[in-house]
PDB file of N, CA, C, O and CB in Angstrom:
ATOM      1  N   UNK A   1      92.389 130.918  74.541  1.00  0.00           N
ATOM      2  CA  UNK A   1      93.445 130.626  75.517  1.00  0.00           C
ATOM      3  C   UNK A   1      93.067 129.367  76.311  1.00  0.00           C
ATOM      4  O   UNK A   1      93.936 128.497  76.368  1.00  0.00           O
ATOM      5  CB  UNK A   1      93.667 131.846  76.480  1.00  0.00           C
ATOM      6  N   UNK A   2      91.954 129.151  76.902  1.00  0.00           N
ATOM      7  CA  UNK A   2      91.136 128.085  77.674  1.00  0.00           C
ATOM      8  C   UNK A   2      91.389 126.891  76.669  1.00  0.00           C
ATOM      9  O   UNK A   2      91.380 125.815  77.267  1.00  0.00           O
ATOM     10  CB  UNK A   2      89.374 128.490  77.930  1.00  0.00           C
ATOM     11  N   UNK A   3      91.623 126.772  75.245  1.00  0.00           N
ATOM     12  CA  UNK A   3      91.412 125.883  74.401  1.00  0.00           C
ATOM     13  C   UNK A   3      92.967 125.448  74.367  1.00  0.00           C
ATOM     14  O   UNK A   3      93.170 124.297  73.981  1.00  0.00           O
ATOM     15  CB  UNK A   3      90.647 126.382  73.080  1.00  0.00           C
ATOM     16  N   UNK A   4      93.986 126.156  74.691  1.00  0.00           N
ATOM     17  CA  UNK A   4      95.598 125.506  74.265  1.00  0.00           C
ATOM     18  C   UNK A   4      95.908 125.397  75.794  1.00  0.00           C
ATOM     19  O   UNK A   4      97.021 124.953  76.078  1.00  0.00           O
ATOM     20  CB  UNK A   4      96.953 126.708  73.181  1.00  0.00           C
ATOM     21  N   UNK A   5      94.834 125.843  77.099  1.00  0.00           N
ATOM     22  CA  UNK A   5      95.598 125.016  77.870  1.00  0.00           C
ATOM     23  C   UNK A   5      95.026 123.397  78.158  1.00  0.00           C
ATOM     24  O   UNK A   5      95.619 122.432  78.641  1.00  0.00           O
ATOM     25  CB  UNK A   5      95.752 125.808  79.149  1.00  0.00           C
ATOM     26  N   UNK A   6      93.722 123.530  77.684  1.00  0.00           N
ATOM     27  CA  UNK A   6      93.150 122.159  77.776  1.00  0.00           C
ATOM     28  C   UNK A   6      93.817 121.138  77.195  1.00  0.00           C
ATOM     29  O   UNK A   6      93.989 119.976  77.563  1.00  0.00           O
ATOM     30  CB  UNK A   6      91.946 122.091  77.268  1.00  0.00           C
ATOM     31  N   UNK A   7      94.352 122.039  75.737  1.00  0.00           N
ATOM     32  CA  UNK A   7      95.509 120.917  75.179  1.00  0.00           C
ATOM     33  C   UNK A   7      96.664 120.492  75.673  1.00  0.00           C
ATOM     34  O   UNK A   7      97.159 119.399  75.399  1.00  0.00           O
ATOM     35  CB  UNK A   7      96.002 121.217  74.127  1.00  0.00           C
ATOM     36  N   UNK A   8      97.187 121.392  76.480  1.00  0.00           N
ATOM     37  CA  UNK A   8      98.380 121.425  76.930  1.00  0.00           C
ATOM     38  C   UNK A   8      98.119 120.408  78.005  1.00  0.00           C
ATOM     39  O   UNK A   8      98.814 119.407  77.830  1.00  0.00           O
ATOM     40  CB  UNK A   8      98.911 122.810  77.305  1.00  0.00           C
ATOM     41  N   UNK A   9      97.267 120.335  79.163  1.00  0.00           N
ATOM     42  CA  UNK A   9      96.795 119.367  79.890  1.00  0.00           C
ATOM     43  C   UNK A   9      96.414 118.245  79.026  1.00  0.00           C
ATOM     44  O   UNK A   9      96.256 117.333  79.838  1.00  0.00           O
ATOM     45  CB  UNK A   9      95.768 119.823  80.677  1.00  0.00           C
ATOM     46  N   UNK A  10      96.232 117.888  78.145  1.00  0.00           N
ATOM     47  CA  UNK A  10      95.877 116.777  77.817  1.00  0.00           C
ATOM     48  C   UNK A  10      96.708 115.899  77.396  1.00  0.00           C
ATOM     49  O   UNK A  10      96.542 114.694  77.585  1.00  0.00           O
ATOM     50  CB  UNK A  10      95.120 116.866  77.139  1.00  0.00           C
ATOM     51  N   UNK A  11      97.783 116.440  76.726  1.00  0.00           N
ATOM     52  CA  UNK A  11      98.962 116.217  76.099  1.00  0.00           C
ATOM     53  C   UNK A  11      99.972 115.925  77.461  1.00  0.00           C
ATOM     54  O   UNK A  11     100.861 115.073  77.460  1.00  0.00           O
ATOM     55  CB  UNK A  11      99.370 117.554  75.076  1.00  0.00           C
ATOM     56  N   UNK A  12      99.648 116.796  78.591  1.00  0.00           N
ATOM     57  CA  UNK A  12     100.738 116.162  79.726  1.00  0.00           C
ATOM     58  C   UNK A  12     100.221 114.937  80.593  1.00  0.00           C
ATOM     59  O   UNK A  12     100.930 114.156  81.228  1.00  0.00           O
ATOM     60  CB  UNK A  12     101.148 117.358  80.871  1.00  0.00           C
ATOM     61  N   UNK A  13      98.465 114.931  80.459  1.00  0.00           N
ATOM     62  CA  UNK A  13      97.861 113.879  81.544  1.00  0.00           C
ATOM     63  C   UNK A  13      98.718 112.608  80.688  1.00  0.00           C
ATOM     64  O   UNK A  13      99.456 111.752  81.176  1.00  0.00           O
ATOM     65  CB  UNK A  13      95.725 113.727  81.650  1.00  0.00           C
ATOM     66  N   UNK A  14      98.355 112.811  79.314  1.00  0.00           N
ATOM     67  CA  UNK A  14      98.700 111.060  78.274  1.00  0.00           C
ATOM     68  C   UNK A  14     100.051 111.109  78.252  1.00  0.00           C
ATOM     69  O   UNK A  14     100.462 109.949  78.250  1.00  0.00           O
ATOM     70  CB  UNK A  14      98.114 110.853  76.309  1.00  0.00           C
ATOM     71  N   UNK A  15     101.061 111.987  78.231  1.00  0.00           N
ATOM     72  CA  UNK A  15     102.217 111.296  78.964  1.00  0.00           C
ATOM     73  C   UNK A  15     102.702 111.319  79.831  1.00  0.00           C
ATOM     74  O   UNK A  15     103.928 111.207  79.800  1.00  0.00           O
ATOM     75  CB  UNK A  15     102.971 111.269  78.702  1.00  0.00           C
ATOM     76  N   UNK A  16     101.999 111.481  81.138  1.00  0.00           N
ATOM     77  CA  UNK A  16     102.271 111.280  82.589  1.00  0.00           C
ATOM     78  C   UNK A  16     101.452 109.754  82.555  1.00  0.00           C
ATOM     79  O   UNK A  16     101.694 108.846  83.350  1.00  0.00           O
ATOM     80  CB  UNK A  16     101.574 112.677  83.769  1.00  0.00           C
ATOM     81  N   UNK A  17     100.533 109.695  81.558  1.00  0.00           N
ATOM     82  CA  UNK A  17     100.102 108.151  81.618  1.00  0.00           C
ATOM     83  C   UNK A  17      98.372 108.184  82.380  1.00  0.00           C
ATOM     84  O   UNK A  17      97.474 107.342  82.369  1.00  0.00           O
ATOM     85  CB  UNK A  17     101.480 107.124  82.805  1.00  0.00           C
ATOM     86  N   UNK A  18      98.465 109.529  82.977  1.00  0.00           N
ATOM     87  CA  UNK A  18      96.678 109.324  83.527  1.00  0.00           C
ATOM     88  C   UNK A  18      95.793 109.580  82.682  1.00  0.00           C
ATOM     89  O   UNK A  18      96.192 109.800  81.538  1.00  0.00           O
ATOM     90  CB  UNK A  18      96.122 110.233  84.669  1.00  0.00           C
ATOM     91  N   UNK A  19      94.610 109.626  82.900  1.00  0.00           N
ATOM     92  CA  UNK A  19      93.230 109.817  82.283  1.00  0.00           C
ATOM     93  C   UNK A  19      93.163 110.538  81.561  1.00  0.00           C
ATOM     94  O   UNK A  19      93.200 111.595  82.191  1.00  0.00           O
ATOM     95  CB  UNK A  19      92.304 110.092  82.896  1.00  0.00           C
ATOM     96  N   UNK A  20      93.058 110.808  80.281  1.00  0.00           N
ATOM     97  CA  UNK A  20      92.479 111.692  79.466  1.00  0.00           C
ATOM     98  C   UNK A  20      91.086 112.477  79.905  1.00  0.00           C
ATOM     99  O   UNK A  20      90.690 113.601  79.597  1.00  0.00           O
ATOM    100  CB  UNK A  20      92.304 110.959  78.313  1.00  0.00           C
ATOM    101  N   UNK A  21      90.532 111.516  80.691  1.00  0.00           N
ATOM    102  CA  UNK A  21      89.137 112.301  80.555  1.00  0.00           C
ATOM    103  C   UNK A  21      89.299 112.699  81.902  1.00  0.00           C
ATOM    104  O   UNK A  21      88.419 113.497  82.226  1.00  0.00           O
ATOM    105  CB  UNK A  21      87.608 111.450  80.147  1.00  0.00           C
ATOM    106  N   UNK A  22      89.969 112.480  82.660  1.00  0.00           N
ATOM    107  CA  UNK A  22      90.034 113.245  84.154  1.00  0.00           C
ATOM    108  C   UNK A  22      89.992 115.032  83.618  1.00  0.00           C
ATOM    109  O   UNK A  22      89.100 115.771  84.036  1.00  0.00           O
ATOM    110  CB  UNK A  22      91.890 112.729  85.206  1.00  0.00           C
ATOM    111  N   UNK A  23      90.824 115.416  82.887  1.00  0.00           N
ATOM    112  CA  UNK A  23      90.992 116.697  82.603  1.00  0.00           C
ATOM    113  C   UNK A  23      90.054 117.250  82.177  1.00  0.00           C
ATOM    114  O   UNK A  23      89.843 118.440  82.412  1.00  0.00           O
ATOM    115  CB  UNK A  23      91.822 116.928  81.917  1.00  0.00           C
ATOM    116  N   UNK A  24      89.214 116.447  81.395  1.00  0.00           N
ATOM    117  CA  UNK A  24      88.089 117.157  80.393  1.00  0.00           C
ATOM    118  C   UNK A  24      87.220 117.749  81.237  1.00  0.00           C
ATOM    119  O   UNK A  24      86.498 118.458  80.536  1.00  0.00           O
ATOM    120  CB  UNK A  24      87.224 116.178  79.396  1.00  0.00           C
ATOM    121  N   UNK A  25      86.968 117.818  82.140  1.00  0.00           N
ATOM    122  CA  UNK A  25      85.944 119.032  83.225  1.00  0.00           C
ATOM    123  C   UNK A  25      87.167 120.026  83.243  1.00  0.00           C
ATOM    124  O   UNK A  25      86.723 120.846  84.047  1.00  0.00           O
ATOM    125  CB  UNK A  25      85.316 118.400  85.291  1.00  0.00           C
ATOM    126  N   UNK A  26      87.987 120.337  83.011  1.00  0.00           N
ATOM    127  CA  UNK A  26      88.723 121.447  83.047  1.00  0.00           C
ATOM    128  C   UNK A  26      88.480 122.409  82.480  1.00  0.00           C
ATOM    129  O   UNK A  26      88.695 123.546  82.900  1.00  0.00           O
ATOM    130  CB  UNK A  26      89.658 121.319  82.804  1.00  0.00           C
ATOM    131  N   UNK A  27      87.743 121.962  80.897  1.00  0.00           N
ATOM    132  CA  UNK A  27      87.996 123.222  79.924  1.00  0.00           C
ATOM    133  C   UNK A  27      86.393 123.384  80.225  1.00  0.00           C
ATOM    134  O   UNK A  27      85.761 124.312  79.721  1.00  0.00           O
ATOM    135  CB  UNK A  27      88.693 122.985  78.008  1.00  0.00           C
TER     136      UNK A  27
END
């Protein structure tokens, strides 16, 4: 579950246009 929301955040940071790697301390 932790793994499709990291995706899900990652997929919204790159088209909101911010950091990819801002999120990555998330998962």
């Amino acid at each position: 579950m932790q793994t499709s929301l990291y995706f899900n955040l990652r997929v919204f940071t790159v088209r909101s246009g911010d950091p990819c790697w801002n999120y990555s301390p998330y998962t």
